[in-house]
KOLSE-154097 format. One record per atom (N, C-alpha, C): x, y, z; residue in one letter. Coordinates in steps of 0.001 Angstrom, whole numbers, plus 500000, padded with zeros to 6 digits. Layout:
XYZa...
# end
This chain:
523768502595504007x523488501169504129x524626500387503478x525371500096504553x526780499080503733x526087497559503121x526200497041502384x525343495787502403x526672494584502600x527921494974502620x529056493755502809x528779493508504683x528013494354505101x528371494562506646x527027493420507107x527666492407508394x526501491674509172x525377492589510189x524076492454509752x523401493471510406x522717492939511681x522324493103512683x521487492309513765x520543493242514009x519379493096514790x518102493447515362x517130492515515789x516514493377516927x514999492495517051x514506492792516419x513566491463515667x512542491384514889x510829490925515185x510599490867516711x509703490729516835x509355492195517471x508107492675517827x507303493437518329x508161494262519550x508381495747519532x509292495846520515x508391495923522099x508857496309523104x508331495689524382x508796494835524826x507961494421526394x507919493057526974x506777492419526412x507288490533526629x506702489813525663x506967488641526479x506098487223525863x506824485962526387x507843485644525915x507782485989524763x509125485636523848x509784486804523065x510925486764522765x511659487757521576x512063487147520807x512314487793519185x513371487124517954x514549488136517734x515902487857517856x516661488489517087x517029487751516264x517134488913514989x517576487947513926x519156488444513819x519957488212513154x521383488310513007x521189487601511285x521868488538510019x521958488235508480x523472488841508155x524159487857507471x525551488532506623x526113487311507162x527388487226506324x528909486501506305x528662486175507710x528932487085508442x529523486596510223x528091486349511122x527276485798510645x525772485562511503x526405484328511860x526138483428511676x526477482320512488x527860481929513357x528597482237512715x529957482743514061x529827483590515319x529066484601515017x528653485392515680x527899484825517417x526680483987516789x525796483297517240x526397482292518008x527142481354517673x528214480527517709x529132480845519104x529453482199518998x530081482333520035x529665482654521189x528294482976521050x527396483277522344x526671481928522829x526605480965522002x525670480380522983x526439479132522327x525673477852523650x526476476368523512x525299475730523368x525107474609522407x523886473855522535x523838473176523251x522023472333523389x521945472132524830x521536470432524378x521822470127523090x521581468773522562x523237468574521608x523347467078521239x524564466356520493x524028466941519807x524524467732518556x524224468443517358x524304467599516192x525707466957516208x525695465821515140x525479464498515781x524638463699516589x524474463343517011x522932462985516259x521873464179516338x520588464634516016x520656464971514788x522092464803513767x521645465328512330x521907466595512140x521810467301513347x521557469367513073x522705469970512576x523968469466512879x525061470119512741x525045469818510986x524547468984510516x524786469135508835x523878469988507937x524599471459507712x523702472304507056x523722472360505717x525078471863504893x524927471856503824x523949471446503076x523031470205502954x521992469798502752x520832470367502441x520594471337503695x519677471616505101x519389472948504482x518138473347504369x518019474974504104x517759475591505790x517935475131506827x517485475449507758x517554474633508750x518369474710510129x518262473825511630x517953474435512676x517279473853513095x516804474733514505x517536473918515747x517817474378517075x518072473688517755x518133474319519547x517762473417520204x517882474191521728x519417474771522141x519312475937522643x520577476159523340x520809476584524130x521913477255525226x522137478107526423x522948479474526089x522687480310526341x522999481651525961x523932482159527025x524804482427526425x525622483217527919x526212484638527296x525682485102528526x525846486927528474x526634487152529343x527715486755529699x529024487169530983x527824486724532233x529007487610533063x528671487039534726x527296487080535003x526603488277534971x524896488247535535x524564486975534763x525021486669533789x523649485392533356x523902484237534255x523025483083534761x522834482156535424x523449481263535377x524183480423536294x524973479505536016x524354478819534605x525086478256533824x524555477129532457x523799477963531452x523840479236532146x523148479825530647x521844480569530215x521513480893529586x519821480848529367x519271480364528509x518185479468528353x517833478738527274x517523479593526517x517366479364525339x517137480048523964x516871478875522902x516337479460521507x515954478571520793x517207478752519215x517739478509518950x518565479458517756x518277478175516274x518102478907515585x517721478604513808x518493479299512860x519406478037512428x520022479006511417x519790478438509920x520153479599509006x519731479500507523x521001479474506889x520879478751505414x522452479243505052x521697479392503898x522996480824503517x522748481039502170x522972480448500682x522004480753499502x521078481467499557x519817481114499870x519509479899500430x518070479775501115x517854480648502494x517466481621502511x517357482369504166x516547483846503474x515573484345504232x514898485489503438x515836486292503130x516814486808503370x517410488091502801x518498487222501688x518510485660501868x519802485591500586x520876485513500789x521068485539502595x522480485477503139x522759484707504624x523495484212505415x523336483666505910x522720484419507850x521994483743507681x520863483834508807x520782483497510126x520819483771511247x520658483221512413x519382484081513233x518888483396513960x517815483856514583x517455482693516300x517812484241517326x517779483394518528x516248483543519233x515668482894519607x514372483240520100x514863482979521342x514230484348522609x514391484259523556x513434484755524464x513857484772525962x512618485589526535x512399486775526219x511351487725526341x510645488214525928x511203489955526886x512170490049527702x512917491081528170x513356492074527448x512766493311527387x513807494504526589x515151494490526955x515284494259528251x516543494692528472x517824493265528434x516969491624528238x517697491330527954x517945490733526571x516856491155525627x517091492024524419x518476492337523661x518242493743524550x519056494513523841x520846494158524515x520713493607525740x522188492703526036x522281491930524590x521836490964524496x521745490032523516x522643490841522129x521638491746521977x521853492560520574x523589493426520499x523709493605522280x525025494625522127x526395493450522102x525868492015522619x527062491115522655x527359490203521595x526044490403520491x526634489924519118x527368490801518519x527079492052518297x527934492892517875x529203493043518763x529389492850519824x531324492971520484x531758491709519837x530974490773519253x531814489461519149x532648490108517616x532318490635516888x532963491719515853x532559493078515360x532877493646516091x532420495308515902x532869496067514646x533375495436514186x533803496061512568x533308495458511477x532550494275511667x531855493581510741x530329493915511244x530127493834512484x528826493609512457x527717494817513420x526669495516513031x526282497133513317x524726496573513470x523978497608514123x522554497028513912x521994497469512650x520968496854512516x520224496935510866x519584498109510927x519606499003509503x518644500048509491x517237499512508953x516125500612508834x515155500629509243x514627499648507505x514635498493507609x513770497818506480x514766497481505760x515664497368506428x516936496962505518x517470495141505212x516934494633506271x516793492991505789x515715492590504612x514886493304504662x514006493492503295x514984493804501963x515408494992502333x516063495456501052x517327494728500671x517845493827501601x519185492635501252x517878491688500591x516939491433501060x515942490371500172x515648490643498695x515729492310498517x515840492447497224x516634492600496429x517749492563496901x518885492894495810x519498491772496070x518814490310497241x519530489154496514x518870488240495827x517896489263495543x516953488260494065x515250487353495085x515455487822496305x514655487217497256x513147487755497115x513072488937496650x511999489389496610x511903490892495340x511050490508494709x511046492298493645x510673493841494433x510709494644494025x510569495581494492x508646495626494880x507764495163494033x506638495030494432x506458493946496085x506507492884496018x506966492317496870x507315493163498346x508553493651498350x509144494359499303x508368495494499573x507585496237498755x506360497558499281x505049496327499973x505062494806499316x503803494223499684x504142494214501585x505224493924501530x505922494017503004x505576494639503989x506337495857503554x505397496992504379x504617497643504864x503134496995503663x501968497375503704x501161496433504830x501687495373504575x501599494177505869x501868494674507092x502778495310507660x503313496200508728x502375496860509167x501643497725507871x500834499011507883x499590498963508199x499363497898507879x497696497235507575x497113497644508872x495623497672508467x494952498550510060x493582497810509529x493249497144508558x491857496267508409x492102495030507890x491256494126508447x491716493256507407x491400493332506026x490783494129505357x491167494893503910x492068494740503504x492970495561504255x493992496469503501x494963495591503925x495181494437505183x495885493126505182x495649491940504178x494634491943503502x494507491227502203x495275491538500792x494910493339500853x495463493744499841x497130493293499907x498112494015501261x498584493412501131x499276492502500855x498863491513501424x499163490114501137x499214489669499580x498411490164498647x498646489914497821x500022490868496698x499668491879497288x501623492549496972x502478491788497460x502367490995498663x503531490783499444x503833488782498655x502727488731498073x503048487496497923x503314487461496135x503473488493495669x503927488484494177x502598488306492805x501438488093493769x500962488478492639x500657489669491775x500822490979492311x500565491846491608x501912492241490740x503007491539491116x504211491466490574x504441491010489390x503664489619489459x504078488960488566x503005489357487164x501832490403487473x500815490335486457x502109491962485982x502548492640486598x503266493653485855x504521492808485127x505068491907485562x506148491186485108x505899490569483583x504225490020483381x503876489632482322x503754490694480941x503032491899481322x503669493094480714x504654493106480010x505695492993480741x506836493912480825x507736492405479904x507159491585480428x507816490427479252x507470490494478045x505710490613477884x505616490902476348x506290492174475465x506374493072476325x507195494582475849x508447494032475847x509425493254476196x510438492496476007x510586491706474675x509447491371474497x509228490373473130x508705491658471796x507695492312472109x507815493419471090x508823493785470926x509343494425471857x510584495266471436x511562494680470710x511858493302471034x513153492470470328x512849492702468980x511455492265468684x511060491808467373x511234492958466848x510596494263467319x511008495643466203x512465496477466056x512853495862466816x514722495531466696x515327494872466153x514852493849465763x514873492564464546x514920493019463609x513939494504463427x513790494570461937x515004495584461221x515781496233462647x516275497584462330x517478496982462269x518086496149463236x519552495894463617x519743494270462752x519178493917462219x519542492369461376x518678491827460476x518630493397459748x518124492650458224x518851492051457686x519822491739457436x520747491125456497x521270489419457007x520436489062458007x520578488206458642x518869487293458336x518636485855457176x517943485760456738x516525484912457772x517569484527458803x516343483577459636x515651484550460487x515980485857460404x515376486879461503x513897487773460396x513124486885461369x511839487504460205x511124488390461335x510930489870461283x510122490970462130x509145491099462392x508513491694463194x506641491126463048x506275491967462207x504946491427462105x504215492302461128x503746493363461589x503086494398461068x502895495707461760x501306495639462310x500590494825461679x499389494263462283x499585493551463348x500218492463463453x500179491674464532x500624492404465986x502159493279465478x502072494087466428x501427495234467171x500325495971466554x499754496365466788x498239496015467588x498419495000467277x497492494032467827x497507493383469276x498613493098469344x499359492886470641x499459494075471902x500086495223471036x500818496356471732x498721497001472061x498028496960471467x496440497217471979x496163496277473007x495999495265473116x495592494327474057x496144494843475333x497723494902475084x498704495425476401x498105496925476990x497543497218475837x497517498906476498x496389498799477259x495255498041476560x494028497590477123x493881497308478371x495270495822479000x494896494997479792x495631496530481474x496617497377480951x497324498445481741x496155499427481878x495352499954481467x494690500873481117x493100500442482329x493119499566482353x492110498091482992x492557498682484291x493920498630484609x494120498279486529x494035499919486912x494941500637485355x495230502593486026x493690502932485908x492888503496484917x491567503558485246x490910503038486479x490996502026486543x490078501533488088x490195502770489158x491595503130489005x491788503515490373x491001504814491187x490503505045490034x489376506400490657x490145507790490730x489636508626491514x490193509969491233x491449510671491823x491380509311492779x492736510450494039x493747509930493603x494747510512493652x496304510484493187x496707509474494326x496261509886495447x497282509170496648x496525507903496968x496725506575496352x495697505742496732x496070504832498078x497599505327498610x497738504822499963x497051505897501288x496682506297501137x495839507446501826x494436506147502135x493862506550503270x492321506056503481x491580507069502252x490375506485502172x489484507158501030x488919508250502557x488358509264502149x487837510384503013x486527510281502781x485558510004504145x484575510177504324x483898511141505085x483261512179504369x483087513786505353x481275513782505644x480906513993506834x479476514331507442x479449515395507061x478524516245506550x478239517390505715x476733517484506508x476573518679506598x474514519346507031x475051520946508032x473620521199508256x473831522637508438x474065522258509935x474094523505510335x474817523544511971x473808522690512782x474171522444513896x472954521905515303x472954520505514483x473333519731513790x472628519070512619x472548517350513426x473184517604514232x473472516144515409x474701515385514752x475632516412513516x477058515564512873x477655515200513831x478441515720514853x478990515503516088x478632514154516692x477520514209516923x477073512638517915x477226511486517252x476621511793515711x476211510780514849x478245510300514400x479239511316514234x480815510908514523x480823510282515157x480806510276516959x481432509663517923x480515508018517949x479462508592517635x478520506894517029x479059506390516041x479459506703515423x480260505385514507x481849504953514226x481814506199515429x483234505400515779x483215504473517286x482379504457517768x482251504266519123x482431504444520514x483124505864519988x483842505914521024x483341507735521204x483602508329522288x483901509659522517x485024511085521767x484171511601521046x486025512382519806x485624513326519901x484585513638519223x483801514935519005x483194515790520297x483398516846520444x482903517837521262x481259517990520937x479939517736521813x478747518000521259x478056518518522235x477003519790521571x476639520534522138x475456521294521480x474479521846522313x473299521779521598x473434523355520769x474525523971521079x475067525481520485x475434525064519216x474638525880518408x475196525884516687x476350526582516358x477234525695515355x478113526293515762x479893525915516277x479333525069517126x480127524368517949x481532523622517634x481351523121516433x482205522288515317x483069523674514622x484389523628514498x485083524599513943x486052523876512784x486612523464513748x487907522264512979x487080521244512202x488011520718511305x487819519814511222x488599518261511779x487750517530512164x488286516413512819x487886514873512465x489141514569512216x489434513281511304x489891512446512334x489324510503511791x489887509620512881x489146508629511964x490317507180512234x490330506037511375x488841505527511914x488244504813510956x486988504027511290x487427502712510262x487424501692511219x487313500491510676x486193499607510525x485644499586508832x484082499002508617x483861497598508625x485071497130508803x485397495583508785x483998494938509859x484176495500510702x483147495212512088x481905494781511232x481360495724510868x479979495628510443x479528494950508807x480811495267507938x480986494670506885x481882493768506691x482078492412506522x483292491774506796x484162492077505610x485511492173505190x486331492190503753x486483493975503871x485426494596504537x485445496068503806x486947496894504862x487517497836504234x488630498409504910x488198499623505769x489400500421506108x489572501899506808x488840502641506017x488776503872506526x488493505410505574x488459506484507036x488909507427506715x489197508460507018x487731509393507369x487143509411508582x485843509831508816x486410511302509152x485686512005508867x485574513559509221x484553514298509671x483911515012510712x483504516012511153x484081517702510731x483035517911510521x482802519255509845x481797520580510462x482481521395510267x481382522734510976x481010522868509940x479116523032510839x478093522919509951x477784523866508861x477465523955507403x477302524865506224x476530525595506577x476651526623506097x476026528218506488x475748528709505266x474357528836504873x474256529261503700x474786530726503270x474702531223504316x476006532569504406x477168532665503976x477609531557503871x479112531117503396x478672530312502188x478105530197501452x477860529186500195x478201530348499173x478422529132498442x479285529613496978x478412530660496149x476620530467496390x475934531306495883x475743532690496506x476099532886497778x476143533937498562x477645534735498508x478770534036498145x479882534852498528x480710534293500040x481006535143500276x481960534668501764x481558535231503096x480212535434502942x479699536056504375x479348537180504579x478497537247506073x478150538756506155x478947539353506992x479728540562506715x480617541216507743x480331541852508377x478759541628508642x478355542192510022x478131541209511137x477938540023510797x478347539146511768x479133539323512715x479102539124513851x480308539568514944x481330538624515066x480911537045514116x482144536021514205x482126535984512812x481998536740512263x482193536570510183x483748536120510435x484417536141510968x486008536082510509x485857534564511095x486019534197512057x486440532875512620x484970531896512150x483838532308511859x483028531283510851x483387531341509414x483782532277508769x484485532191507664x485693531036507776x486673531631508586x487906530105508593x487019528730508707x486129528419509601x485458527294510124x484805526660508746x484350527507508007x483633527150506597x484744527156505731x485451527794505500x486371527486504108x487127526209505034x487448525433505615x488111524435506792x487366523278505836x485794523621506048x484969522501505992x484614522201504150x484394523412503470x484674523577502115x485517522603501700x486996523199502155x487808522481501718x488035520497501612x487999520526502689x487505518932503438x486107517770502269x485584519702501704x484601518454500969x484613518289499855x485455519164499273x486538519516497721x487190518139497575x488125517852498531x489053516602497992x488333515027499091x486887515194499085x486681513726499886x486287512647498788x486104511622499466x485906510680498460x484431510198498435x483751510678499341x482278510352499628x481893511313500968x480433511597500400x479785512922501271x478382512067501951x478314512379503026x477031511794503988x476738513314504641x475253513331503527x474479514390503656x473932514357505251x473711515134506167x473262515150507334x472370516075507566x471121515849507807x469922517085508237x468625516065508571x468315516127509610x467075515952510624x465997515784509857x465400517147509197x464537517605508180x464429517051507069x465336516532506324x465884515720505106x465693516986503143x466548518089504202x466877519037503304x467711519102502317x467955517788501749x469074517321501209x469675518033499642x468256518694499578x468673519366498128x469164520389498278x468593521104499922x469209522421499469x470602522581500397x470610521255500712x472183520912501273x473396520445500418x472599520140499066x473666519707497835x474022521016497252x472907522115496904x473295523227496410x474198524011497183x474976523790498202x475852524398499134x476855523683498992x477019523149498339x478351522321497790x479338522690497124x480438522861497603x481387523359496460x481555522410495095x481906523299494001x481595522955492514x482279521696492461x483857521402493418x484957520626492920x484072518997493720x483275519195494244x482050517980495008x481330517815494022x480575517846493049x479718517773492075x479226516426491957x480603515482491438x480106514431491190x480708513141492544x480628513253493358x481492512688494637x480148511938495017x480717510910495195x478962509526495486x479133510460497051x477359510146497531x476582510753498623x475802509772498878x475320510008500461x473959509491500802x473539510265501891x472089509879502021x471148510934502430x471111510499503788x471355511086504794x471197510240506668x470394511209507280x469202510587507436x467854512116508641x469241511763510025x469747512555510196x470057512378511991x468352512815512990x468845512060514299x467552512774514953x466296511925514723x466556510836514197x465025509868513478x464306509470514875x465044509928515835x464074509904517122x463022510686517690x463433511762516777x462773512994517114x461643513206515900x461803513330514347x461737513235513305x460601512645512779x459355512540512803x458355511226511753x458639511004510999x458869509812509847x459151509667508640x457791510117507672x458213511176507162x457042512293506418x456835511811504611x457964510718504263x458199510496503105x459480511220502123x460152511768502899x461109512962502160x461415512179500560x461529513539499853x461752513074497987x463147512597497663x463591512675498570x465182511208497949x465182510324498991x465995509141498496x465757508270499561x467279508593500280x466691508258501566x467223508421502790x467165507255504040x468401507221504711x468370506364505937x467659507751507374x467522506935507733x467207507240509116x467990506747510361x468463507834511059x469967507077512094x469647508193513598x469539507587514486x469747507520515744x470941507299516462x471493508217516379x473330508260517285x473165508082518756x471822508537519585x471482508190520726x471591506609521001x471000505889520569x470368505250520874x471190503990520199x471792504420518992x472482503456517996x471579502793516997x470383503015516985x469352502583515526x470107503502514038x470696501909513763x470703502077512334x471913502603511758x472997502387513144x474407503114512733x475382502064512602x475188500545512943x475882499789511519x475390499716510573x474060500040509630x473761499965508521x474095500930508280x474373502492508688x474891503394508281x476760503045507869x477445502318508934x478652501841508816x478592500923507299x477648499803507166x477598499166506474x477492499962504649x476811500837504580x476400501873503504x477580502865503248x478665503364504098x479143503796504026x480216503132503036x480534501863503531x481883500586502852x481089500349501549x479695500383501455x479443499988500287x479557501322499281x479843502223499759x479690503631498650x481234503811498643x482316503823499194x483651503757499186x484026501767498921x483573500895498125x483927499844497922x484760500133496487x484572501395495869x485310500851494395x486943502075494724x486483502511495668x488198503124496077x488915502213496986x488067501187497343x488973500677498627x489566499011497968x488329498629497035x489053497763496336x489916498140495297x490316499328494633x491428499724493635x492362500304494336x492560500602495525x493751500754496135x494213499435496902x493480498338496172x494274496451496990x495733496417496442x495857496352494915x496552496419494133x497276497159493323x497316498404493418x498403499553492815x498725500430494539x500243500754494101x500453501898495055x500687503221493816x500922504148494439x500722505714493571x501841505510492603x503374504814493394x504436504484492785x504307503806490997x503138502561491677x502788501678490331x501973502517489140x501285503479489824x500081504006489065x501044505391487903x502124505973488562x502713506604487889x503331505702487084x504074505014487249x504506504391486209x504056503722485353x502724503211485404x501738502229484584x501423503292483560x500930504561484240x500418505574483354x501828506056482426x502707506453482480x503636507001481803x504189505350480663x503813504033480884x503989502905480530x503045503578479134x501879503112479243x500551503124478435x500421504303477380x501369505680478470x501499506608477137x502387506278476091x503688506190476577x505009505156475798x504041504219474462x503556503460474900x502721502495473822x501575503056472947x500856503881473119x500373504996472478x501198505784471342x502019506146472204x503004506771471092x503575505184469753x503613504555470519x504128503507469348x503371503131468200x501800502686468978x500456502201468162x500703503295467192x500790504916467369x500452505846467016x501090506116465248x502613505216465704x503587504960464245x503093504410463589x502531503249463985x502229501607463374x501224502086462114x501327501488461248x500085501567459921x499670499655460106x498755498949459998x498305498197460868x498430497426459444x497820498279458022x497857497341456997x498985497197456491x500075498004456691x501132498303455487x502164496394455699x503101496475454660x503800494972454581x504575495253455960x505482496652456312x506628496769457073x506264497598457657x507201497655459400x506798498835459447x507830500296458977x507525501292458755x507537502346458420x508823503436458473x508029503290460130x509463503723461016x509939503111462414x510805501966462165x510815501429463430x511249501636464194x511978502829463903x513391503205464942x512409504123466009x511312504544465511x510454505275466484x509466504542467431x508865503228466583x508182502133467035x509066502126468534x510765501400468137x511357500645468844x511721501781470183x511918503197469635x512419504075471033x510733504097471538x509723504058471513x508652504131472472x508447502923473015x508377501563472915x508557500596473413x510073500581474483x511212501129473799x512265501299475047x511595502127476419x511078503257476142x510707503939476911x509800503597477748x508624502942477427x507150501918477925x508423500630478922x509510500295478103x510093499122479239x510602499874480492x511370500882479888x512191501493481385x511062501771482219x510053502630481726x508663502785483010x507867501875483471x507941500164482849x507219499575483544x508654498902484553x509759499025484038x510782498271484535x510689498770485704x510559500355486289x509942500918487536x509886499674488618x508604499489488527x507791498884489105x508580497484489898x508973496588488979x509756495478489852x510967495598489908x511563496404489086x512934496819489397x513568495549488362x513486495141487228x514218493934486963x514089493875485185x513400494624484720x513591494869483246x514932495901482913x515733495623481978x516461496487481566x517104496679480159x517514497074479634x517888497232477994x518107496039477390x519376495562478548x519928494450477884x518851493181477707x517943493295478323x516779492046478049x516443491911476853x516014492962475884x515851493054474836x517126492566473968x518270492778473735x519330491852473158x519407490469473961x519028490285474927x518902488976475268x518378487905474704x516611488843474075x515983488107473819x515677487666472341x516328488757471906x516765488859470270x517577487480470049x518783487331470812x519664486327470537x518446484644470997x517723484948471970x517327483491472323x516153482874471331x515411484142470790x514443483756470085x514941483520468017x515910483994468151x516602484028466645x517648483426466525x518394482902467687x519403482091467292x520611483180466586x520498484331467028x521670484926466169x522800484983467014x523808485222465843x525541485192466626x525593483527467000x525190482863466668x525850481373466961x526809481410466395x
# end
């Protein structure tokens, strides 16, 4: 990624369309632009031609692409930015046009002949990443970006949005400022005693502080629940013994046809995963990762061992069960499934690493089924018919609501580093004597607070050593 080099691409949706955007960013964007097309209004005439002012002019124009294009041109719309007002920080052009791949990508190959040594197409997220390294956006920010791209609920387009718009930035930024201000101060005490207006904190106060911080970090990493990968959908697995109607009661809440079903027990081998979006039935609630499972065999349960090898399919129901085992080892929520509402002796078939994984109880078959009173409570769901499979949708978002709201705001990126942050400060509290006049040993105080900055500095990319002598000099007045 050269970053001196002018980059171009389409930036809208690829395909045919009514309209297209290419954008064109660097030194030679507007020359570039300039030389392809003639406007189709007095420029200074209308004010437009004066950009200095101007964070931005838009204006009609005619595009000419050599001979095939039409006498006078093709209209187009072109907007240009000058830097540093323009998202990436550099200067900007952007032609909106029709909506043609192919005359597109003309477009795209005749800005680049206008200088082929300056100007290449953009790699993949790379006008983003000129946004961050020209101060346009932090590194939180620029992942909020992507996730916007990514988004598949409006959930997880909220969450989003709020990465993308700096607030989760700016609450790590606040952090990472007060660890800026600790740190100066217990640097104060090591590097300019002899300097009388520089008074150090106290070892109480700082300790006092450096708790709150660990407190308020400890607040967002805790939330996040058990899975490491919190950009992952949370996993939701149908669990019950074979024949159990899991299959139907799948393709019912997704709506659609996925699952193979069949009145042969059995039938289910694989396991088979596919996005379900609960938004429908719950408004705010996100994705999760639904799974179908071949049905538990108490033959294969953890209290039995691994099967009978006289079975004539012990080998390929063995794979089918350790498949489904596995699947229910790392899910994030289990929907017990059995007709009968055998639910206890469908929990005792659980592998150990499921123990404590939130569940709920679903009779499939409530068509068939009387409600007899079963001893846990239980829904009742009809995949035929659809009784009771958005409240099943609905129950589901509400038992995956505390994974789906703690993955709004941390990615795994943040969560490693928050955590390795919080230990850093631990280790510091750990020096501190809370009553004593001084502290003790600050040089140890001050290297775990260095260490707590570089790992939260992670995160936005914008803390660094020198902040701390920065802030030494602004808050003490030293070296005047």
């Amino acid at each position: 990624m050269r970053i001196g080099d002018t980059i171009v691409a389409r930036s809208s949706p690829p395909g045919r369309s009514a309209r297209a955007l290419v954008r064109v960013s660097g030194a030679g964007a507007h020359a570039a632009v300039a030389e392809l097309t003639e406007s189709a209004v007095d420029r200074s005439a209308a004010g437009g031609g004066a950009m200095v002012d101007r964070a931005a002019t838009a204006h009609p124009a005619r595009l000419r692409l050599g001979r095939s294009t039409k006498a006078g041109g093709l209209p187009v719309l072109v907007t240009s930015f000058t830097a540093p007002r323009s998202a990436t920080g550099e200067d900007v052009a952007e032609i909106l046009l029709a909506g043609n791949p192919a005359l597109v990508e003309r477009l795209i190959e005749a800005i680049i002949a206008t200088d082929p040594q300056s100007i290449r197409r953009a790699e993949p997220g790379e006008f983003t990443a000129r946004a961050y390294l020209n101060g346009r956006l932090d590194l939180v920010q620029a992942e909020g970006v992507a996730r916007l791209i990514a988004a598949r609920s409006g959930a997880e387009l909220e969450a989003a949005s709020r990465l993308a718009s700096g607030e989760a930035g700016a609450r790590v930024a606040r952090w990472g400022d007060e660890l800026v201000t600790l740190a100066a101060l217990t640097e104060a005490g090591i590097d300019f005693t002899d300097q009388e207006d520089v008074v150090p904190i106290a070892p109480g106060e700082l300790a006092m502080r450096l708790a709150a911080l660990l407190g308020a970090i400890d607040g967002v990493v805790g939330g996040t629940g058990s899975r490491e990968h919190r950009e992952q959908m949370p996993r939701v697995v149908l669990v019950g013994p074979p024949n159990a109607g899991k299959s139907t009661l799948f393709n019912a809440l997704l709506g659609r046809e996925r699952a193979v079903v069949s009145d042969v027990p059995g039938s289910t081998r694989d396991v088979i995963a596919e996005s379900l979006d609960l938004s429908r039935d719950e408004p705010g609630a996100g994705t999760v990762e639904l799974c179908d499972l071949a049905g538990l065999d108490r033959a294969f349960s953890r209290a039995t061992g691994a099967g009978s090898a006289a079975r004539p399919d012990a080998s390929s129901s063995a794979v089918a069960q350790a498949a489904a085992r596995g699947a229910i080892a790392v899910a994030d929520a289990i929907v017990l499934c059995d007709p009968a509402g055998g639910f206890e002796t469908l929990a005792s078939m659980l592998p150990e690493a499921a123990g404590r994984t939130p569940r709920l109880h679903v009779r499939t078959k409530a068509d068939l089924v009387l409600d007899r009173g079963f001893g846990v409570e239980s829904l009742g769901v009809c995949a035929l018919d659809g009784w009771h499979v958005g409240a099943l949708r609905r129950a589901i978002a509400d038992l995956v609501s505390g994974s789906l709201s703690a993955a709004s705001d941390i990615l795994p990126r943040h969560r490693a580093a928050l955590v390795e942050t919080a230990a850093a400060i631990r280790d510091a509290l750990g020096v501190i004597d809370p009553d004593a006049r001084a502290l003790r040993a600050p040089e140890l105080v001050a290297s775990a607070l260095r260490r707590a900055l570089d790992t939260i500095g992670q995160i936005g990319g914008r803390t660094t050593p020198e902040d701390i002598l920065g802030r030494v000099f602004a808050a003490f007045c030293v070296g005047k």
